[in-house]
MITOR-492424 format. One line per field, with one value per atom (N, C-alpha, C, O, CB): residue number from 1; x, y, z. Coordinates in steps of 0.1 Angstrom, whole numbers, plus 5000, padded with zeros to 4 digits. Glycine has a CB too. Layout:
REM MITOR-492424
n = (NUM; ...);
xx = (X; ...);
yy = (Y; ...);
zz = (Z; ...);
This chain:
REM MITOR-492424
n = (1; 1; 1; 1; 1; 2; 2; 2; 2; 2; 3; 3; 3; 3; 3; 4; 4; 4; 4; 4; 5; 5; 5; 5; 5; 6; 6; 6; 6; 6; 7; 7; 7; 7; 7; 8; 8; 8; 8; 8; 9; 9; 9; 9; 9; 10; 10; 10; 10; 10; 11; 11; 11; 11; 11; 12; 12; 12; 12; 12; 13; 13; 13; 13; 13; 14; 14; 14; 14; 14; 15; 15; 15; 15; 15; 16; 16; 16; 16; 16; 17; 17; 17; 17; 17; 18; 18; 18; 18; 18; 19; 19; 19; 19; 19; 20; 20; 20; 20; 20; 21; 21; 21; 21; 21; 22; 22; 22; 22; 22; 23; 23; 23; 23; 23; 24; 24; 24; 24; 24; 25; 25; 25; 25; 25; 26; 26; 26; 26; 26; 27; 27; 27; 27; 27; 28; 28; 28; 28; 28; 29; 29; 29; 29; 29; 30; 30; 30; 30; 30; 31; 31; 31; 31; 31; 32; 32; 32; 32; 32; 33; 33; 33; 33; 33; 34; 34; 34; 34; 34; 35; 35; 35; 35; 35; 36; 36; 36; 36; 36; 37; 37; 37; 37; 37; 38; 38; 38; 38; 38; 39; 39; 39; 39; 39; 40; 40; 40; 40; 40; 41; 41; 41; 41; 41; 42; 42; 42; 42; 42; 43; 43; 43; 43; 43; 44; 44; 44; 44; 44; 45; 45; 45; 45; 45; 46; 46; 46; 46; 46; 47; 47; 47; 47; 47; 48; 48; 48; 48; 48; 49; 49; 49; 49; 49; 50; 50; 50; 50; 50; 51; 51; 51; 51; 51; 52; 52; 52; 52; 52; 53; 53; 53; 53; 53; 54; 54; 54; 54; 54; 55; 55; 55; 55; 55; 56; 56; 56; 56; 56; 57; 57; 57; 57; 57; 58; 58; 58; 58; 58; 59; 59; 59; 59; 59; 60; 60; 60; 60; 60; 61; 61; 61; 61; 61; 62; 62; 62; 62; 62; 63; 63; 63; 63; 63; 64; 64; 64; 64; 64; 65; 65; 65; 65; 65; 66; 66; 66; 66; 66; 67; 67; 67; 67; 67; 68; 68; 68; 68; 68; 69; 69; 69; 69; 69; 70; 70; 70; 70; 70; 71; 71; 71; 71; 71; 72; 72; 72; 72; 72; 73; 73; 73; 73; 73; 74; 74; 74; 74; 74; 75; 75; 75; 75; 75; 76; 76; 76; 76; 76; 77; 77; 77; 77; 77; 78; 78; 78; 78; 78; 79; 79; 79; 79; 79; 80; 80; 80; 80; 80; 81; 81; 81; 81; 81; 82; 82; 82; 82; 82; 83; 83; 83; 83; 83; 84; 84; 84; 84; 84; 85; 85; 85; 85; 85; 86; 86; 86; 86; 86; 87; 87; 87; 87; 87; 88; 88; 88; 88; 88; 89; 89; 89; 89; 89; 90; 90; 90; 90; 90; 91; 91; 91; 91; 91; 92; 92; 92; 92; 92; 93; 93; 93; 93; 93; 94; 94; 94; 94; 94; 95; 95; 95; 95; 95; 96; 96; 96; 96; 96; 97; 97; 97; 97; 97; 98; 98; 98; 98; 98; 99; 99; 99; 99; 99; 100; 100; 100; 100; 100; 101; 101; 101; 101; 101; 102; 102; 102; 102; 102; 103; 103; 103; 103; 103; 104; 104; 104; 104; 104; 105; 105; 105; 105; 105; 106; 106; 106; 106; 106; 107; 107; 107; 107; 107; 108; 108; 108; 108; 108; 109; 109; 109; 109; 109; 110; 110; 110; 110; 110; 111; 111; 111; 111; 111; 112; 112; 112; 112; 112; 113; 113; 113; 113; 113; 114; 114; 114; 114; 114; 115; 115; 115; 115; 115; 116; 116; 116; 116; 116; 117; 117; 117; 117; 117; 118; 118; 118; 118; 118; 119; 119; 119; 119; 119; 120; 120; 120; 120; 120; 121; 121; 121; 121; 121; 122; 122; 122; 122; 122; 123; 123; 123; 123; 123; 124; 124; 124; 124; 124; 125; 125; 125; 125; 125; 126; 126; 126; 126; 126; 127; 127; 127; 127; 127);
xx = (4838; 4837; 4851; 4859; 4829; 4854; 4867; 4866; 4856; 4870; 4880; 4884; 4878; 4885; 4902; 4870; 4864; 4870; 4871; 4852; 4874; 4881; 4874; 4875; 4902; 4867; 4862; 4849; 4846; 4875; 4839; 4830; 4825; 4816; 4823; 4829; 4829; 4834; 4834; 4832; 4841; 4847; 4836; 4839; 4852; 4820; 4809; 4804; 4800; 4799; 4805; 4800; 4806; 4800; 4796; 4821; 4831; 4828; 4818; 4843; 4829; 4826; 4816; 4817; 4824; 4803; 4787; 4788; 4786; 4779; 4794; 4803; 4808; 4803; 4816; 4818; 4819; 4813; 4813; 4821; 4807; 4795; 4782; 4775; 4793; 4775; 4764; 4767; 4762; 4749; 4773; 4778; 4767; 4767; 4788; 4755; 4745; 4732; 4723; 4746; 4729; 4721; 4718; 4726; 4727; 4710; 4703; 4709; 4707; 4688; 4719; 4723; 4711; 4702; 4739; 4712; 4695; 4687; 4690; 4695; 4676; 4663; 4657; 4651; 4647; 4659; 4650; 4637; 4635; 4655; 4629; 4618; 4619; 4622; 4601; 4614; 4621; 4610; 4615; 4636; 4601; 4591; 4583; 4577; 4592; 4578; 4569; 4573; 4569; 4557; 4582; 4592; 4604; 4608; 4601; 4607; 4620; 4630; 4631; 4619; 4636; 4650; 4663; 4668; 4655; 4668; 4681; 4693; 4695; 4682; 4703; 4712; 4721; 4720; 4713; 4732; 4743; 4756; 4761; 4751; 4761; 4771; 4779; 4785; 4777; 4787; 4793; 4791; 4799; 4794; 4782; 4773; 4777; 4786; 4756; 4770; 4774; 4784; 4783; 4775; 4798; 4808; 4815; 4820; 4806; 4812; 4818; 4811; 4817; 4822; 4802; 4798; 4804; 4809; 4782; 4806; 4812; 4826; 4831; 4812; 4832; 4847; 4850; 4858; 4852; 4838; 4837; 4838; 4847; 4823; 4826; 4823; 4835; 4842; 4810; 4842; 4857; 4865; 4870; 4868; 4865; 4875; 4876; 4885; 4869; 4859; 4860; 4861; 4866; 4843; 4857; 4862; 4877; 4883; 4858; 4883; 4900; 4904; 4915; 4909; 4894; 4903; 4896; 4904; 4897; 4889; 4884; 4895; 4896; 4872; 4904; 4913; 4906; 4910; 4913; 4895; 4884; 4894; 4895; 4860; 4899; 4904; 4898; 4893; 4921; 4902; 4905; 4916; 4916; 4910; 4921; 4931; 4939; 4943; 4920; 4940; 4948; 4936; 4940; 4962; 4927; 4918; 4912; 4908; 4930; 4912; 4902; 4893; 4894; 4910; 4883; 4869; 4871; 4862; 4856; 4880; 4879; 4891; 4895; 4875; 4895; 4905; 4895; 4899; 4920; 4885; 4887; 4878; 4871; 4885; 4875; 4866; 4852; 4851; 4868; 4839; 4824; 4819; 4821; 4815; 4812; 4804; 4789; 4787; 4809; 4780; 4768; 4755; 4755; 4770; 4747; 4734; 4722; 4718; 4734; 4713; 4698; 4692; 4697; 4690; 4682; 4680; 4671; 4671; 4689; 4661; 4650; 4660; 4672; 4632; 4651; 4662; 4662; 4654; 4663; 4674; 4672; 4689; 4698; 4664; 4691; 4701; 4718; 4728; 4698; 4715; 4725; 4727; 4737; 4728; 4717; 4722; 4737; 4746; 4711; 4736; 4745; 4755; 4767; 4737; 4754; 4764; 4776; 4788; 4759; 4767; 4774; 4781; 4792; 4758; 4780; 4781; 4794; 4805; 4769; 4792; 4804; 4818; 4829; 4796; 4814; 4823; 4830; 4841; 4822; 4822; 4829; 4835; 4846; 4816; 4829; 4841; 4854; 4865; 4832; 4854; 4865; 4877; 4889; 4856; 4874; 4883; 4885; 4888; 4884; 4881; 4883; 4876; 4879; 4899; 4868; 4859; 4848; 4854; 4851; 4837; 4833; 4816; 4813; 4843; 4806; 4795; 4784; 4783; 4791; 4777; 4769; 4755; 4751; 4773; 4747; 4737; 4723; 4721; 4738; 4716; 4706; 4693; 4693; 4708; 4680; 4669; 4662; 4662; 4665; 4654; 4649; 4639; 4634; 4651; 4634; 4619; 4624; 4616; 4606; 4636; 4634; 4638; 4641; 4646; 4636; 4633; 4648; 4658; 4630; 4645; 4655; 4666; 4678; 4647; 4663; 4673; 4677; 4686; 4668; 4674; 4686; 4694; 4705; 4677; 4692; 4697; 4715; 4727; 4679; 4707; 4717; 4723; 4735; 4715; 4723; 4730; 4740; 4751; 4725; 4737; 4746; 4753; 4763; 4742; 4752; 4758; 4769; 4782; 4749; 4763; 4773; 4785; 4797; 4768; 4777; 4789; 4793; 4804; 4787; 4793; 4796; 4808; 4817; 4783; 4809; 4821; 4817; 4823; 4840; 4809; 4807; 4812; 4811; 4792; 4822; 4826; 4817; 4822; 4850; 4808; 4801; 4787; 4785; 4807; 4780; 4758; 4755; 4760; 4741; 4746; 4741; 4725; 4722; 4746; 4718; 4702; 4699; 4708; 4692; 4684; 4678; 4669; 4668; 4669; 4660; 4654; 4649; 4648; 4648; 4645; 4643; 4627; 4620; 4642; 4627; 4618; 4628; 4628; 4607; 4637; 4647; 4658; 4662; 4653; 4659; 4667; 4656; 4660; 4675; 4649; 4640; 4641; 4647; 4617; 4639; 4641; 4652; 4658; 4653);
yy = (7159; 7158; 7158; 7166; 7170; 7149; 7148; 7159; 7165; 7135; 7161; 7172; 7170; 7163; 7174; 7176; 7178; 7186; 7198; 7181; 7180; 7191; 7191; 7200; 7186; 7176; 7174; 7167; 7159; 7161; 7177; 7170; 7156; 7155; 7175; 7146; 7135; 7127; 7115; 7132; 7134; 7136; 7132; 7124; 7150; 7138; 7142; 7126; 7123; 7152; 7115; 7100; 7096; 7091; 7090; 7094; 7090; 7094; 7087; 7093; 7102; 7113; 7108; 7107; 7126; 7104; 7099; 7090; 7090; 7093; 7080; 7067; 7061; 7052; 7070; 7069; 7071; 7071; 7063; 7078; 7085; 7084; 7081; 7083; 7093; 7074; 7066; 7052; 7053; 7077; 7041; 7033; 7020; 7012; 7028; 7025; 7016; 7021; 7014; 7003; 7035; 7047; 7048; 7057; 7059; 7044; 7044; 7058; 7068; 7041; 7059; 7073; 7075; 7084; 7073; 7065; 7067; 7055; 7043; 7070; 7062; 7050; 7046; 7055; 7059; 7034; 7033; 7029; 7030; 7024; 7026; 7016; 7007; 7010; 7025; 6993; 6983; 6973; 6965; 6978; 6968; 6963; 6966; 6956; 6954; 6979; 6986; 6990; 6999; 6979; 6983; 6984; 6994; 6994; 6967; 7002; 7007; 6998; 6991; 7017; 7000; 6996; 7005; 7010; 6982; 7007; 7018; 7011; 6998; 7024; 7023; 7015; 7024; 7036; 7017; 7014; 7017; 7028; 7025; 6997; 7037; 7042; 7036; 7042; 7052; 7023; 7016; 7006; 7001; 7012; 7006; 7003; 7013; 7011; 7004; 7025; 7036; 7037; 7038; 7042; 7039; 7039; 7028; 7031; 7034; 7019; 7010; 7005; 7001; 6998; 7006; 7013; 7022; 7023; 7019; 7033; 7045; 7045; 7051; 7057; 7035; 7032; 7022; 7022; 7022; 7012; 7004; 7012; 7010; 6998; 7021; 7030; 7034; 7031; 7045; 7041; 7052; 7043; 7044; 7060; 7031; 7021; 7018; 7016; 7008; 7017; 7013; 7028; 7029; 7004; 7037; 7052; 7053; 7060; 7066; 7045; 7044; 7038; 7040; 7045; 7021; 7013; 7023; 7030; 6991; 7022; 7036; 7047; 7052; 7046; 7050; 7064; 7076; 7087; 7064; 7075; 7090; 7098; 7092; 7083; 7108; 7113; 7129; 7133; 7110; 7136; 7153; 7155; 7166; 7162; 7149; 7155; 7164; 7161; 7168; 7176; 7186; 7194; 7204; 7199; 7193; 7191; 7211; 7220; 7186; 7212; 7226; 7216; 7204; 7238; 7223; 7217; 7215; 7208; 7228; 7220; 7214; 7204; 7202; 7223; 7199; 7189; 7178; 7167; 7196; 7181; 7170; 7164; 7171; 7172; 7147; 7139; 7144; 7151; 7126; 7142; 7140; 7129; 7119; 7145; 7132; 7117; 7125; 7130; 7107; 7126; 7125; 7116; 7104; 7125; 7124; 7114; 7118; 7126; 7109; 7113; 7116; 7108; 7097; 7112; 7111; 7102; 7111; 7122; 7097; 7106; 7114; 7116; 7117; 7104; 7115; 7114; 7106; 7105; 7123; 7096; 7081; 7079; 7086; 7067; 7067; 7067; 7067; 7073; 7056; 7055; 7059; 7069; 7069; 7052; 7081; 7092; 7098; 7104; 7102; 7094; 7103; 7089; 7091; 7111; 7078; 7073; 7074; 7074; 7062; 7076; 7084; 7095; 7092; 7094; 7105; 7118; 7115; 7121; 7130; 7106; 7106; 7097; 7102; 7092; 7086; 7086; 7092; 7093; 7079; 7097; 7111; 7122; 7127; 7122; 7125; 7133; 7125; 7131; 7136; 7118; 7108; 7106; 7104; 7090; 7107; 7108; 7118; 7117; 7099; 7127; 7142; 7144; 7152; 7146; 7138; 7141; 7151; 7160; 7127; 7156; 7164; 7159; 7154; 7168; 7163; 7156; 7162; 7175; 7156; 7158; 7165; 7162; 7156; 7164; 7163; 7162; 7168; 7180; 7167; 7160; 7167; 7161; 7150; 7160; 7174; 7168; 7158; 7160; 7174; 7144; 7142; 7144; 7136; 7135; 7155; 7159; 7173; 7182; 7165; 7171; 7183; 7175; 7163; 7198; 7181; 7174; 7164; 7163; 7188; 7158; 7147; 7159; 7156; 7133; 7169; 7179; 7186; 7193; 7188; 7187; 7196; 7183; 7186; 7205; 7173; 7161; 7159; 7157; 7145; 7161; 7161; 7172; 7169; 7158; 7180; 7193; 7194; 7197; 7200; 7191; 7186; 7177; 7179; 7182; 7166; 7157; 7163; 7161; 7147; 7170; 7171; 7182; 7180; 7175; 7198; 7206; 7199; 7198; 7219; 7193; 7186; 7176; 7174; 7177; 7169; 7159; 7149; 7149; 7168; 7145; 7134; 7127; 7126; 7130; 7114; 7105; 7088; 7077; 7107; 7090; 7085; 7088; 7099; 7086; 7082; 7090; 7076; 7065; 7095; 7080; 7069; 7073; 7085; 7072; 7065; 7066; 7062; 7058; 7059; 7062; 7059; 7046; 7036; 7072; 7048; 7039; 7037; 7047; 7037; 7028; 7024; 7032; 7027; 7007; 7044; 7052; 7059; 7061; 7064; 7063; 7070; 7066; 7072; 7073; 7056; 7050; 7048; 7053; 7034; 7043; 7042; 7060; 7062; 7033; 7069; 7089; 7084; 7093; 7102);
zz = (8745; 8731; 8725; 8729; 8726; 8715; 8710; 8700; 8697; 8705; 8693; 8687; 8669; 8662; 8689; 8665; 8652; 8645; 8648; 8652; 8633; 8628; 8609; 8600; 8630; 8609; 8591; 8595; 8603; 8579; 8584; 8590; 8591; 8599; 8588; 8586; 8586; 8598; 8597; 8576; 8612; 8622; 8632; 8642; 8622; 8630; 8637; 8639; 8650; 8629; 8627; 8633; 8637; 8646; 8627; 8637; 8648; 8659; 8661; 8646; 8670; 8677; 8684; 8696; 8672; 8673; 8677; 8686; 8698; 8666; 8675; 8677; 8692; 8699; 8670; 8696; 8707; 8721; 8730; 8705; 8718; 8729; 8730; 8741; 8733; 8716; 8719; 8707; 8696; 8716; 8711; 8704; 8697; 8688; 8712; 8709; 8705; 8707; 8713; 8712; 8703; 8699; 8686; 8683; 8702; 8672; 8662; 8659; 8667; 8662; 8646; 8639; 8628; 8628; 8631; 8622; 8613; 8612; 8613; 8596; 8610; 8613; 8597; 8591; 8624; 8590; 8577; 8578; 8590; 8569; 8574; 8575; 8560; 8548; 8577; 8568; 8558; 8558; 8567; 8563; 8554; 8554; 8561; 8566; 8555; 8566; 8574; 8586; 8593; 8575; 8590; 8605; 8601; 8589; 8612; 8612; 8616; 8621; 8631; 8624; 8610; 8618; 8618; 8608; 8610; 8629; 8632; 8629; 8628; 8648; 8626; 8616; 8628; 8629; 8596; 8638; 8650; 8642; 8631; 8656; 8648; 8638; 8637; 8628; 8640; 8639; 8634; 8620; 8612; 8644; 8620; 8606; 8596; 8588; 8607; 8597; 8592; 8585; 8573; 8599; 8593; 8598; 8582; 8572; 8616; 8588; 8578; 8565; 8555; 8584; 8567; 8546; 8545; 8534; 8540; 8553; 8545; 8539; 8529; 8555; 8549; 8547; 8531; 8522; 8561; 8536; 8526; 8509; 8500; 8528; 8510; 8495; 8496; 8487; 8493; 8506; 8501; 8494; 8483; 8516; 8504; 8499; 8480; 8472; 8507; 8481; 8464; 8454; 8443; 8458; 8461; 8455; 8454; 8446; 8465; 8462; 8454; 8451; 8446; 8457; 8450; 8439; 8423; 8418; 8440; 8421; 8410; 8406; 8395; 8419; 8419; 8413; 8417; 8414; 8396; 8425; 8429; 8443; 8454; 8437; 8442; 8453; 8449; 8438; 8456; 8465; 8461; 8451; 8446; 8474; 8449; 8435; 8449; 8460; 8417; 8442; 8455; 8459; 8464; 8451; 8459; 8471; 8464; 8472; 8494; 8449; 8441; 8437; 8436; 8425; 8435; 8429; 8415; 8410; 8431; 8406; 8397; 8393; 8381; 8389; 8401; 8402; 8411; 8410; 8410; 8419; 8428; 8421; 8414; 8443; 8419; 8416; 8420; 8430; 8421; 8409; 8415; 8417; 8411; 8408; 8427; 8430; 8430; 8441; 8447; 8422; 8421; 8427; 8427; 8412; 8431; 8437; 8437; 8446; 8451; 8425; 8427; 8441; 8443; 8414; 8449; 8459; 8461; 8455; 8469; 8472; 8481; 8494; 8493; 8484; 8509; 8517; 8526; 8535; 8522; 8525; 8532; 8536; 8533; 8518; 8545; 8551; 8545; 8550; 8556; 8529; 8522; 8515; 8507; 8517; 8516; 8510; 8517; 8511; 8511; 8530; 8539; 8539; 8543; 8558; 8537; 8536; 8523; 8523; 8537; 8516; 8497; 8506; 8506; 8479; 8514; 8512; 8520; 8517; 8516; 8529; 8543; 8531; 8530; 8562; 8524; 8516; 8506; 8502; 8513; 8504; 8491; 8499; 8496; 8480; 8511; 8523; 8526; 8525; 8541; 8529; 8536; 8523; 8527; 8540; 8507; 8500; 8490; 8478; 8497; 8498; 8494; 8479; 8470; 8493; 8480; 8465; 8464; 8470; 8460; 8461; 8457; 8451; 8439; 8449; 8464; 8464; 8454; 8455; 8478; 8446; 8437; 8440; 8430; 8423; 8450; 8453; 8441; 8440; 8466; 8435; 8422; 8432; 8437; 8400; 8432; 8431; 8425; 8413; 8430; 8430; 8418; 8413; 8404; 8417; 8417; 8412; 8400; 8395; 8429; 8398; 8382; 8373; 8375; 8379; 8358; 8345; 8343; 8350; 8330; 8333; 8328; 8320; 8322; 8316; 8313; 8306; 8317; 8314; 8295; 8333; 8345; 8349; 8351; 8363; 8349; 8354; 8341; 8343; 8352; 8328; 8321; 8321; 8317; 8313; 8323; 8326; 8333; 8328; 8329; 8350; 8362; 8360; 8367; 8372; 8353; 8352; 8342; 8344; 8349; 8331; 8323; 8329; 8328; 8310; 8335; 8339; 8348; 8343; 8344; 8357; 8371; 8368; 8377; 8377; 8355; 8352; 8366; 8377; 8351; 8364; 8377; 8371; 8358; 8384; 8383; 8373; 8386; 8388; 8370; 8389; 8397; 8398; 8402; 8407; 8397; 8400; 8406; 8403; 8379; 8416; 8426; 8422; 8419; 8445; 8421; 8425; 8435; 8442; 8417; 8438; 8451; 8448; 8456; 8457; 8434; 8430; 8418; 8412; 8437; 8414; 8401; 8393; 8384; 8403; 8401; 8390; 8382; 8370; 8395; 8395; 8390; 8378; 8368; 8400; 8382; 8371; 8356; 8346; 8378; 8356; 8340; 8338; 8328; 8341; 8342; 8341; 8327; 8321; 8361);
């Protein structure tokens, strides 16, 4: 096992020793399809990537310096892809249920200074 030191350390690592081993499984027109950590891997890089043309970093790396990146979602593959990019540029993940009211949703959003919200899907988004 290589040396882990962040957790975003753990899909690299995966990576490694199972390169063509399904990290997550979606179902996508009734079928599963597994998504290789290299997939993974580079959406995640991809999102960081555009988290800094944006300007989103840890700042110096306090919570209220560092960027939010917010995400209503149920639980599905690009949730953890959002989460691995907001690790990777030191930002500050704000995960909201989406089964509470539209006034907690505004609330988090508002104490939270998210300067980013992801949905999952378009119930969510008409909320």
């Amino acid at each position: 096992m290589e040396n882990i030191s962040r957790i975003f350390d753990i899909i690299y690592n995966y990576e490694n020793q199972f390169p063509n081993k399904g990290i997550f499984h979606d179902k996508v027109n009734d079928r599963w399809r597994k998504l290789l950590p290299i997939e993974v891997i580079e959406k995640a890089n991809q999102l960081a990537a555009s988290f800094m043309r944006l300007q989103m970093s840890g700042n110096s790396f306090k919570p209220e310096t560092q960027d939010k990146v917010a995400i209503i979602s149920n639980n599905r593959s690009e949730w953890m892809i959002v989460d691995l990019a907001t690790q990777i540029n030191g930002c500050v993940l704000v995960p909201i249920y989406p089964s509470i009211t539209e006034m907690e949703w505004e609330y988090i959003l508002n104490e939270s200074q998210a300067a980013v919200l992801f949905i999952s899907d378009k119930s969510i988004y008409k909320k």
